[in-house]
C-alpha positions as CSV (number, residue, x, y, z in Angstrom):
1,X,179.3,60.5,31.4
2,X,176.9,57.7,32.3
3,X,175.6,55.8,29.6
4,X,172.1,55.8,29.2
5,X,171.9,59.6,30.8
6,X,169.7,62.2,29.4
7,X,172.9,64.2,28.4
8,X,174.3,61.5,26.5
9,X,171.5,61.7,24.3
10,X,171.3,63.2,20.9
11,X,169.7,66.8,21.3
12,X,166.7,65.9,19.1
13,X,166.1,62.9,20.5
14,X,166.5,64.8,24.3
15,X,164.2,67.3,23.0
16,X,161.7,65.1,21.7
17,X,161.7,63.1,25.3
18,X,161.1,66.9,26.9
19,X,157.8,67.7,24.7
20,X,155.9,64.1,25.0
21,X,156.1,64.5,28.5
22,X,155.2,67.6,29.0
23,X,152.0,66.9,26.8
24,X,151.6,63.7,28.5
25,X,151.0,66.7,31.3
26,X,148.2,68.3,29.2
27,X,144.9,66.8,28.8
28,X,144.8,64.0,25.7
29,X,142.6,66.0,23.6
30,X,144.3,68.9,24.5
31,X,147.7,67.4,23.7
32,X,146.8,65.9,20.4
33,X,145.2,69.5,19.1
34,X,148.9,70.8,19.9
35,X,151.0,68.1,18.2
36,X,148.4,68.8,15.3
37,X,149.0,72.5,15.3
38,X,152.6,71.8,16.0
39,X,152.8,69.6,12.9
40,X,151.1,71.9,10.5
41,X,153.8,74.4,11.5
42,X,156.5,72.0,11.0
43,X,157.7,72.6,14.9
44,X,160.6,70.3,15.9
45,X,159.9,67.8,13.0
46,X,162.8,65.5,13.5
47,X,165.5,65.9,10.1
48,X,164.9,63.3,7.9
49,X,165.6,59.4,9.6
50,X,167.7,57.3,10.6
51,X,171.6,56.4,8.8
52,X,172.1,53.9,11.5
53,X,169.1,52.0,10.6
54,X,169.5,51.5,6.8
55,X,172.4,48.9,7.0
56,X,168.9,46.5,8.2
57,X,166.9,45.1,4.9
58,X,163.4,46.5,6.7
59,X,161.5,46.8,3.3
60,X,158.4,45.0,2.9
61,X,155.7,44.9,0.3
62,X,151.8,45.8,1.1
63,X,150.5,43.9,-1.9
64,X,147.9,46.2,-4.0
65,X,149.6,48.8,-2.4
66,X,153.2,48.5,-3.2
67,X,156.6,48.6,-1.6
68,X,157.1,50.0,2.1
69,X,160.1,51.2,3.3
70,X,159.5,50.0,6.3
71,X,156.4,47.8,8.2
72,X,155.2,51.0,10.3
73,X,152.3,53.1,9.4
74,X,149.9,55.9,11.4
75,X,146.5,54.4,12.2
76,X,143.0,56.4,11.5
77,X,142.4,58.6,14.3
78,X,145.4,60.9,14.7
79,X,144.8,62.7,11.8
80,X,141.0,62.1,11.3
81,X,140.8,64.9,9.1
82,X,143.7,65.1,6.9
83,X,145.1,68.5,8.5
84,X,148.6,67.9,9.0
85,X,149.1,65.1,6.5
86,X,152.1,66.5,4.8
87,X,154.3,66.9,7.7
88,X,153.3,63.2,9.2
89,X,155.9,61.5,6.8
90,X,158.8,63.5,8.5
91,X,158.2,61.2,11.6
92,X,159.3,58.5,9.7
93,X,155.8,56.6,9.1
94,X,155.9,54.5,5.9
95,X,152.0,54.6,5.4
96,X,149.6,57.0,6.5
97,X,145.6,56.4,7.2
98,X,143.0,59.4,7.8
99,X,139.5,59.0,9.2
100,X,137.0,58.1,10.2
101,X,135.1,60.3,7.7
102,X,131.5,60.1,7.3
103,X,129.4,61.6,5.0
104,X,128.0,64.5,6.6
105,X,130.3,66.5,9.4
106,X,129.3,65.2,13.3
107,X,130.6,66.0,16.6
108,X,130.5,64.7,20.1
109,X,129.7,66.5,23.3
110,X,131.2,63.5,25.2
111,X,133.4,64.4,27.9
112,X,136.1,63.0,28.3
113,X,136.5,62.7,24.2
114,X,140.2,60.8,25.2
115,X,141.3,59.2,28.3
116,X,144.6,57.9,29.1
117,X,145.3,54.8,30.8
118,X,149.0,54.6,31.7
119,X,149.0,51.5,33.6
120,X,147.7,49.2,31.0
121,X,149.6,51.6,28.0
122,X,146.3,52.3,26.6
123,X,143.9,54.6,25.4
124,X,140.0,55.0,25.5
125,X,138.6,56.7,22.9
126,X,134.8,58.2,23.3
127,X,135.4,60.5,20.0
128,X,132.6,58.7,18.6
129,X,134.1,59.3,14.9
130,X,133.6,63.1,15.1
131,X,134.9,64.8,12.1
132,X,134.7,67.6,9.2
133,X,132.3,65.1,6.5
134,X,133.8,63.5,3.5
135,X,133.7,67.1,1.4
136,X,135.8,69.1,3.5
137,X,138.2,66.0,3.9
138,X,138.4,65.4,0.3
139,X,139.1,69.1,-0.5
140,X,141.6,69.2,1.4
141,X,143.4,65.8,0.0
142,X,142.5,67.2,-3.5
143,X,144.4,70.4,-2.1
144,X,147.7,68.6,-1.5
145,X,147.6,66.3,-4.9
146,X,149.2,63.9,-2.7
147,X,152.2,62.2,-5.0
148,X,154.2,61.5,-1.8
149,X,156.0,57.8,-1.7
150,X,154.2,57.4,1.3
151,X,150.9,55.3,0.3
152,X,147.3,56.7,1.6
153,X,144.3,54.9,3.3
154,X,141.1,57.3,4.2
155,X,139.0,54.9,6.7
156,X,135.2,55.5,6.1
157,X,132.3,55.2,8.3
158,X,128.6,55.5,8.2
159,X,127.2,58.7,10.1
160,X,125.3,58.1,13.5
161,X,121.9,59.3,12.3
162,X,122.0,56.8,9.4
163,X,119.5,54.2,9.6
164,X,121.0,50.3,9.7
165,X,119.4,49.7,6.3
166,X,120.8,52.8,4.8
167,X,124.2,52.5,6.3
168,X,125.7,50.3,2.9
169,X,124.9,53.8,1.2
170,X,127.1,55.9,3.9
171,X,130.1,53.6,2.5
172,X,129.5,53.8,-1.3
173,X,129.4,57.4,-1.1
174,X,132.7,57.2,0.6
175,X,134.0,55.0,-1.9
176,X,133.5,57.4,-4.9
177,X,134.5,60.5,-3.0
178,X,137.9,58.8,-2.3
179,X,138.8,56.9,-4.7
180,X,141.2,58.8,-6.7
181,X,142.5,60.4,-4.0
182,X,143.6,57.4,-1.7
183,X,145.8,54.7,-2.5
184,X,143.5,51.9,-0.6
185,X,140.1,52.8,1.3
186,X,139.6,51.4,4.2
187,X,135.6,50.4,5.3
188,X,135.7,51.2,9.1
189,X,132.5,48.3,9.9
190,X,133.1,48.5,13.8
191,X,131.0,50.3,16.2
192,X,133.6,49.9,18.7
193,X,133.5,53.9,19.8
194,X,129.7,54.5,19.1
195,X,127.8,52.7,22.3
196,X,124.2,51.4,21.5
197,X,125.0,51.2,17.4
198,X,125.3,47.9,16.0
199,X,128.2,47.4,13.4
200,X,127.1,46.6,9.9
201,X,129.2,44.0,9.1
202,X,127.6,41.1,8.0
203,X,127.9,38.9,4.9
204,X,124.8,40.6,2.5
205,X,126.8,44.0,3.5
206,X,129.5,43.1,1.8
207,X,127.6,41.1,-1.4
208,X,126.1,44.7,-1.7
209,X,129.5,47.1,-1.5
210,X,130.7,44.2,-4.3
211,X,127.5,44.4,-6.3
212,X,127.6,48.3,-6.3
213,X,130.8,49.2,-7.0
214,X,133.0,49.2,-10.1
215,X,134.8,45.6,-10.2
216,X,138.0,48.0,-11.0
217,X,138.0,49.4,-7.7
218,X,137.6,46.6,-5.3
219,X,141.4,45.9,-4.9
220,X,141.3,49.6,-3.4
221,X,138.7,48.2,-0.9
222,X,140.1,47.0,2.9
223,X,138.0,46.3,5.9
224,X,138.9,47.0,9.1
225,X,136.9,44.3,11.6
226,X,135.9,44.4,15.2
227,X,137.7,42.5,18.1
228,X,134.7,41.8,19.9
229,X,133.2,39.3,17.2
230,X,133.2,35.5,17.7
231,X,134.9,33.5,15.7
232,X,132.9,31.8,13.2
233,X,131.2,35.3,12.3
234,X,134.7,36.6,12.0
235,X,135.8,34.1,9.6
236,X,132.7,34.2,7.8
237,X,133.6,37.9,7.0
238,X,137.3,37.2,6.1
239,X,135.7,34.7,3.7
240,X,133.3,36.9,2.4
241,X,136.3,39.5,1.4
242,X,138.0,37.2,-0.3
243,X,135.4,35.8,-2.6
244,X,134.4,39.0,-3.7
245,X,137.8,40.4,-4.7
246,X,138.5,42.9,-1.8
247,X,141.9,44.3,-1.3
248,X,143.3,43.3,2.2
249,X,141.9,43.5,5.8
250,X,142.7,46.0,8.8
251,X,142.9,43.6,12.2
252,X,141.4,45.2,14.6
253,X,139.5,48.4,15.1
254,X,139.4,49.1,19.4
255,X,137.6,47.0,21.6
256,X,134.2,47.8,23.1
257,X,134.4,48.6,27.2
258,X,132.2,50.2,29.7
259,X,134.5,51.4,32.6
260,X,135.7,53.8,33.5
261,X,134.0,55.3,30.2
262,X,132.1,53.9,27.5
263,X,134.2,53.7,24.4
264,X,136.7,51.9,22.2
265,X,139.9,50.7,23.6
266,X,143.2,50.5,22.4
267,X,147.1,49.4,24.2
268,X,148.1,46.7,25.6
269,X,144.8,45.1,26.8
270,X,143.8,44.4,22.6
271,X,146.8,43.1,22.0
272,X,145.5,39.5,22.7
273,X,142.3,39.9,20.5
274,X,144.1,41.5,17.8
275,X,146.5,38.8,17.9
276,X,143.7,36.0,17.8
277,X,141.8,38.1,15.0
278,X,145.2,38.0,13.2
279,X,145.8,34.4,13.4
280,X,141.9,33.4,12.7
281,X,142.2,35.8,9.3
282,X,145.2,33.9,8.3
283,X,143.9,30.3,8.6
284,X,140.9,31.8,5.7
285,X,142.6,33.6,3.6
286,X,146.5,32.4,3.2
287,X,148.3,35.1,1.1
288,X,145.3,35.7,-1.2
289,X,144.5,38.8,1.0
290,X,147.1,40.8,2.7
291,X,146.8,41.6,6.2
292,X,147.9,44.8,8.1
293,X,147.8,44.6,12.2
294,X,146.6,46.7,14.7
295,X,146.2,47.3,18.3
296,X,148.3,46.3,21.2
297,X,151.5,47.2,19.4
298,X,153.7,48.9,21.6
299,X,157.3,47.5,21.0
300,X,159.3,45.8,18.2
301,X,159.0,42.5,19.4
302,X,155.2,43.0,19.0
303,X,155.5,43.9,14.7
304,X,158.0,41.0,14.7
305,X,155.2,38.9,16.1
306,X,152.5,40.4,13.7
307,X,154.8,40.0,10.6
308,X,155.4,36.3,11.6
309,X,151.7,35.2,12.0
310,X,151.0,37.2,8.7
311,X,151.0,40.7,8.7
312,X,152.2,42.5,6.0
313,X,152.4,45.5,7.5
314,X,151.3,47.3,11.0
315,X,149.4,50.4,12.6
316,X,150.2,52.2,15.4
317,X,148.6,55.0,17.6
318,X,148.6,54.4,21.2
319,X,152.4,54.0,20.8
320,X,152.7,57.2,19.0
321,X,150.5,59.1,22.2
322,X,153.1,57.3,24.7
323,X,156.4,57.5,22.9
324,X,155.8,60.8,21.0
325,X,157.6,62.0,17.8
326,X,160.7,59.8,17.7
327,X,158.4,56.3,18.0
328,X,159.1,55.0,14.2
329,X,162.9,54.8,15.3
330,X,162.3,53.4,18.7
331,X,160.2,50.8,17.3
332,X,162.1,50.0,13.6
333,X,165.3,49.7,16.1
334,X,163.7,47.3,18.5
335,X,162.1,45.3,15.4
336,X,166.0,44.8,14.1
337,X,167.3,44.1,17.8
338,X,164.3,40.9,17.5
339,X,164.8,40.0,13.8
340,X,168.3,39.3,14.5
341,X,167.8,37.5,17.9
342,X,165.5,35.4,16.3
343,X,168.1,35.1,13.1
344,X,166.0,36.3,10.5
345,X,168.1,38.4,8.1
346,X,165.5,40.7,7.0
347,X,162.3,41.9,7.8
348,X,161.0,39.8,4.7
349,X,162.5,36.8,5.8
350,X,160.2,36.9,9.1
351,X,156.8,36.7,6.9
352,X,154.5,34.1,7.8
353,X,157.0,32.1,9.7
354,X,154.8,31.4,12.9
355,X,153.1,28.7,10.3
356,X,155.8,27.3,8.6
């Protein structure tokens, strides 16, 4: 039998192959609604991972948050609205984030809502942050009393039809829906999907969030921040956080393009600005605020990479389009494969070394 063959491979794994590309075959909206519906009936769920992948120290610690079995966690946008949350921990994901939520429910007649880009590995999302409104989310997370191991971030947004001077009060709403029910919040300030909005993140937005909330539940509060901005206003952000006590930064949200749709990008194209954004947050804040990594990450070598220039922890969602169920292994097996090329014995050990 050839190596490397399709029937050498385990049947789950051969299986799992069979259904990402025959949804790869479906439209992406289409094919996300089914892996949704497939997850909530617990269809094909892989059996609990990976013996051949615990002889590797890949624990890591999301300070606030606590200790990861691993680096890899879902971004917001698979599971916007917290319908098939239980089952998403089967796949292996060590953290979980729902959302965008907004206060009130609102949809999008955009067509196409999801595009694939398969020669760049990327997505372009035009959802616009359509979803079911923070009190239909929240009963459903009070539903589950969610006391898995695996930590939970809701991402929050302000709705479309909220004016920029009332968008601060979108947020603070979101903040004391979720707060008991999330392990960390995560303040979604990028207008990355939403063409013709402006993003509200600017330095008297985030004096306010600090001013209104309870000093308590800051360290619950994370930003996620746009690739798009330059760099001093970026910094001046990152800065911003960390005086007033916030809990750790999301780097980045999608980028903003205009062909062939108008919408927020994700793949391999971000990788460089999410890279940049990574490396700009860590010259300000240097440990005092932990970083977790998105965009662009479609291999292990690229979470080595992240980990090294500072990340705690990384997101994925493009990968998990492309690669389908069994992408946590894929990736945790080519993160070891690195780690030990570059002769780090742990995934610990590979913190912050791009600066030392």
């Amino acid at each position: 039998m050839k190596l490397g063959s399709a029937t050498s491979l385990p049947k789950s794994k051969l299986h799992g192959r069979w259904r990402t590309h025959l949804l790869r075959l479906l439209p992406p909206m289409t094919a996300q609604r089914l892996t949704q519906l497939a997850l909530r009936r617990g269809w094909g769920l892989p059996r609990r991972p990976w013996p051949e992948l615990q002889h590797f120290p890949l624990r890591v610690e999301l300070q606030g948050v606590g200790k990861l079995l691993h680096p890899i966690g879902l971004a917001a946008g698979f599971d916007t609205n917290a319908t098939c949350l239980q089952a998403l921990p089967r796949l292996g994901f060590a953290f979980l984030e729902v959302g965008t939520v907004t206060p009130r429910a609102q949809r999008t007649r955009t067509r196409p809502r999801i595009v694939r880009l398969p020669q760049q590995l990327g997505l372009l999302d035009r959802n616009a942050c359509a979803n079911d409104g923070m009190e239909v989310v929240a009963a459903r997370l009070q539903a589950l009393r969610w006391d898995n191991s695996v930590p939970l971030a809701v991402n929050i947004g302000s709705n479309h039809r909220t004016l920029a001077v009332g968008a601060v009060y979108d947020y603070l709403q979101g903040i004391a829906t979720f707060k008991e029910l999330a392990h960390f919040i995560v303040l979604n300030v990028s207008a990355s999907q939403q063409v013709g909005l402006r993003s509200p993140a600017d330095r008297n937005f985030i004096r306010t969030i600090a001013a209104e909330t309870d000093a308590s539940v800051l360290p619950q509060l994370w930003l996620k921040l746009d690739p798009d901005m330059g760099r001093r206003a970026f910094q001046s952000l990152v800065a911003c956080a960390v005086e007033h006590s916030f809990g750790g930064l999301v780097l980045t949200d999608t980028r903003r393009v205009l062909s062939p749709y108008a919408g927020g990008q994700s793949g391999h194209s971000l990788a460089l600005p999410a890279v940049a954004r990574l490396e700009q947050a860590y010259q300000v804040v240097r440990g005092e605020l932990p970083l977790v990594a998105s965009g662009g990450i479609l291999n292990g070598s690229d979470i080595v990479q992240r980990i090294m220039r500072g990340a705690s922890a990384v997101e994925i969602y493009t990968a998990f389009v492309y690669y389908g169920s069994n992408v946590v292994a894929k990736l945790l097996r080519e993160m070891i494969a690195e780690l030990q090329l570059l002769g780090f014995p742990s995934a610990l050990a590979a913190k912050d070394a791009y600066w030392q």
